[in-house]
Backbone as a printed PyTorch tensor [residue, N CA C, xyz], in Angstrom:
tensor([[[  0.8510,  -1.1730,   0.0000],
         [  0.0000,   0.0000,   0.0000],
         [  0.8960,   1.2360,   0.0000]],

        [[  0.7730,   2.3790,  -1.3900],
         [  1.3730,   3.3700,  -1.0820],
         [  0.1880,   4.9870,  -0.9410]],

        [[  0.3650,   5.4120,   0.3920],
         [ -0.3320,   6.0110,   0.7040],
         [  0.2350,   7.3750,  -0.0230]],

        [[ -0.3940,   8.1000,  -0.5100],
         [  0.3220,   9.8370,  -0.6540],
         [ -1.3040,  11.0600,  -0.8820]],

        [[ -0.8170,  12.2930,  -0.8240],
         [ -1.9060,  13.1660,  -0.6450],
         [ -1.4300,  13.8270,  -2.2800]],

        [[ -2.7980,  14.2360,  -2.8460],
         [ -2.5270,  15.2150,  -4.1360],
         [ -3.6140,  15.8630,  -3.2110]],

        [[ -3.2430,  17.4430,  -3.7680],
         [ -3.5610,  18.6020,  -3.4020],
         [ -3.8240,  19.4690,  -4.4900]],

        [[ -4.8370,  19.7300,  -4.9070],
         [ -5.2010,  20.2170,  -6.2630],
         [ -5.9800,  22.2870,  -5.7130]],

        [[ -5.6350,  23.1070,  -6.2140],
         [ -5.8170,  24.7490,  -6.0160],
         [ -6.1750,  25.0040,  -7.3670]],

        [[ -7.2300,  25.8920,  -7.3630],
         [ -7.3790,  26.5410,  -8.2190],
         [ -8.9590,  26.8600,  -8.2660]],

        [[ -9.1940,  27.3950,  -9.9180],
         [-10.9890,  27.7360, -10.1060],
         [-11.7300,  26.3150, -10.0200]],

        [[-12.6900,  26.8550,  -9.5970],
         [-13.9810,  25.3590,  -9.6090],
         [-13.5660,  24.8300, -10.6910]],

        [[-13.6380,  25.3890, -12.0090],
         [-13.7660,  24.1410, -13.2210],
         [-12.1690,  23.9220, -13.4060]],

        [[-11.4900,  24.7000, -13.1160],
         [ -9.9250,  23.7440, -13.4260],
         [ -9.6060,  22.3740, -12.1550]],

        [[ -9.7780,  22.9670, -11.3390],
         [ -9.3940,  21.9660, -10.3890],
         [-10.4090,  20.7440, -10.4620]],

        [[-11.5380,  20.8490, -10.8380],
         [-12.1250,  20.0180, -11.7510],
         [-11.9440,  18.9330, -12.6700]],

        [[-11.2830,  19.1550, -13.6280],
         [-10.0630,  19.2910, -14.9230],
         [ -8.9640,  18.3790, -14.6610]],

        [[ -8.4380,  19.5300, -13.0770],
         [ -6.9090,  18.8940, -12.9670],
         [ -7.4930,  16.7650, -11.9320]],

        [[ -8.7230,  16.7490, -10.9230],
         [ -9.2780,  15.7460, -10.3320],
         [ -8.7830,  14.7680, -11.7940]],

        [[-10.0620,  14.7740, -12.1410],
         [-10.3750,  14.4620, -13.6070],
         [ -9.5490,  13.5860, -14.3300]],

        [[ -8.3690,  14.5280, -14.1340],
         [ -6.8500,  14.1180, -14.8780],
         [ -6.6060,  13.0030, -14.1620]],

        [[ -5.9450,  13.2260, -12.9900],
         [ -5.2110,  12.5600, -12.0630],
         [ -6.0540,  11.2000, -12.0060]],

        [[ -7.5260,  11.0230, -11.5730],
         [ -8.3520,   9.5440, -11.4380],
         [ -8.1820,   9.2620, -12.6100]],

        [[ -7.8710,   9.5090, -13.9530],
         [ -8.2450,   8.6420, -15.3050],
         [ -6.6220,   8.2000, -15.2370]],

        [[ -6.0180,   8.6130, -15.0170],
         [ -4.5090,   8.1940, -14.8560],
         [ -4.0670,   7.3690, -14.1850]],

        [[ -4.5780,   7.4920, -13.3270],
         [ -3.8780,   6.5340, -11.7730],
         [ -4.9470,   5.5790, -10.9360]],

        [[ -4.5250,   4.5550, -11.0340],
         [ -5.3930,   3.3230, -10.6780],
         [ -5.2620,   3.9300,  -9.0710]],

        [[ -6.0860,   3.9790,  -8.2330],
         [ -6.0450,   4.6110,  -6.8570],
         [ -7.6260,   4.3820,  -6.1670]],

        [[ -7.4290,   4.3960,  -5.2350],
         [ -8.6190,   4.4180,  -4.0420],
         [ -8.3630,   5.3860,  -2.8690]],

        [[ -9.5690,   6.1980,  -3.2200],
         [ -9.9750,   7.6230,  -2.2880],
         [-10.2100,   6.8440,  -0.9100]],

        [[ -8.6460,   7.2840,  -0.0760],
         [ -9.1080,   7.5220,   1.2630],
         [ -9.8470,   8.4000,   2.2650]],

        [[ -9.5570,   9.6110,   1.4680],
         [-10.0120,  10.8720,   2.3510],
         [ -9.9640,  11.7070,   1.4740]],

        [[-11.0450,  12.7730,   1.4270],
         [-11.2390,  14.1250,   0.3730],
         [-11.1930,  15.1090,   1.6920]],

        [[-10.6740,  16.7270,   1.1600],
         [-11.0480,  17.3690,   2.0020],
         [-10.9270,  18.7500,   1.0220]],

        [[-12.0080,  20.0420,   1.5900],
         [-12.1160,  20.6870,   0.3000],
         [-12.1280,  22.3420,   1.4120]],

        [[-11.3300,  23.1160,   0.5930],
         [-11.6490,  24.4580,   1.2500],
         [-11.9690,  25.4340,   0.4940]],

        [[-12.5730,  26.7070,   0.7350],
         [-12.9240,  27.8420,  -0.1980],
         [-12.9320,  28.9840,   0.6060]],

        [[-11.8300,  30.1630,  -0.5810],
         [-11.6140,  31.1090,  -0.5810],
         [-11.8170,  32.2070,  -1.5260]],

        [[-12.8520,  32.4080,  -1.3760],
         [-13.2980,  33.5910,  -2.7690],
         [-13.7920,  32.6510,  -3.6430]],

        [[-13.6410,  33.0640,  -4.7990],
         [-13.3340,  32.1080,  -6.3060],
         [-12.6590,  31.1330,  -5.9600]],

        [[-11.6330,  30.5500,  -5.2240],
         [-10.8390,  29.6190,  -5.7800],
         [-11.2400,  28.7470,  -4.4370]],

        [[-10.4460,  27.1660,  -4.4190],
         [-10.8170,  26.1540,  -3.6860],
         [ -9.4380,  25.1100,  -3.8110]],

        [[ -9.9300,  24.5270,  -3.1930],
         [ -8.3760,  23.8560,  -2.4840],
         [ -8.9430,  21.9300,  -2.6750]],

        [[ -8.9400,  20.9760,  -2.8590],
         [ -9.4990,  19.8160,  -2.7840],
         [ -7.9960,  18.9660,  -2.5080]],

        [[ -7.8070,  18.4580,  -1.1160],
         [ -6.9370,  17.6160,  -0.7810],
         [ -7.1360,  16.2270,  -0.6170]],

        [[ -6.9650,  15.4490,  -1.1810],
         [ -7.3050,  13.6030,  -1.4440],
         [ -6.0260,  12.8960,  -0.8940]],

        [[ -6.6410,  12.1210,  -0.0780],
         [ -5.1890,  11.0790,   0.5560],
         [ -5.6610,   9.6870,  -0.2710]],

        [[ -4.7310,   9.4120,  -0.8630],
         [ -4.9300,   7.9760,  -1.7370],
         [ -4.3200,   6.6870,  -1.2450]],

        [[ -4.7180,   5.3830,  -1.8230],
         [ -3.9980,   4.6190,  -1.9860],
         [ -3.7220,   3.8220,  -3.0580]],

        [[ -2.8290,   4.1470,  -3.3340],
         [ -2.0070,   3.3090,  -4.8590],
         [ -1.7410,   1.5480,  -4.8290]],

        [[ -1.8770,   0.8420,  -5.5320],
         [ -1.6100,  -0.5520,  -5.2760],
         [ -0.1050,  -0.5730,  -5.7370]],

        [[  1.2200,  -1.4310,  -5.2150],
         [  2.1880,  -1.7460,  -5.2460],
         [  2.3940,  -2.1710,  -6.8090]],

        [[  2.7760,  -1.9080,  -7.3210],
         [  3.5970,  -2.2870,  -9.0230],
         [  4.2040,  -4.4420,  -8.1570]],

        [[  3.8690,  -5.0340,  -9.0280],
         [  4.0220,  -6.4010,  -9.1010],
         [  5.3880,  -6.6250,  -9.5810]],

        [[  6.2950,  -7.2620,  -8.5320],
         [  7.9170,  -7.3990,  -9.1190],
         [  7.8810,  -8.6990,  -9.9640]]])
């Protein structure tokens, strides 16, 4: 199990965009979301877990 946090900033629809990106990419399971807002912009922090690459 490799645990790590992406931290995505920006406008509603980019950070949107950038989510988006990252799940179609990366085989992963959402441990934890966490989301903040400041003005226009927003913060969405995800702690994942990645499955181990097979030696």
């Amino acid at each position: 199990m490799a645990v790590r946090c992406v931290v995505v900033r920006g406008l509603v629809k980019e950070v949107e965009e950038e989510i988006n990106k990252f799940l179609s990419s990366h085989a992963v399971r959402i441990l934890h979301m966490t989301q903040s807002e400041t003005g226009n912009h927003i913060s969405i922090t995800l702690i994942v877990d990645e499955p181990e690459p097979l030696t």
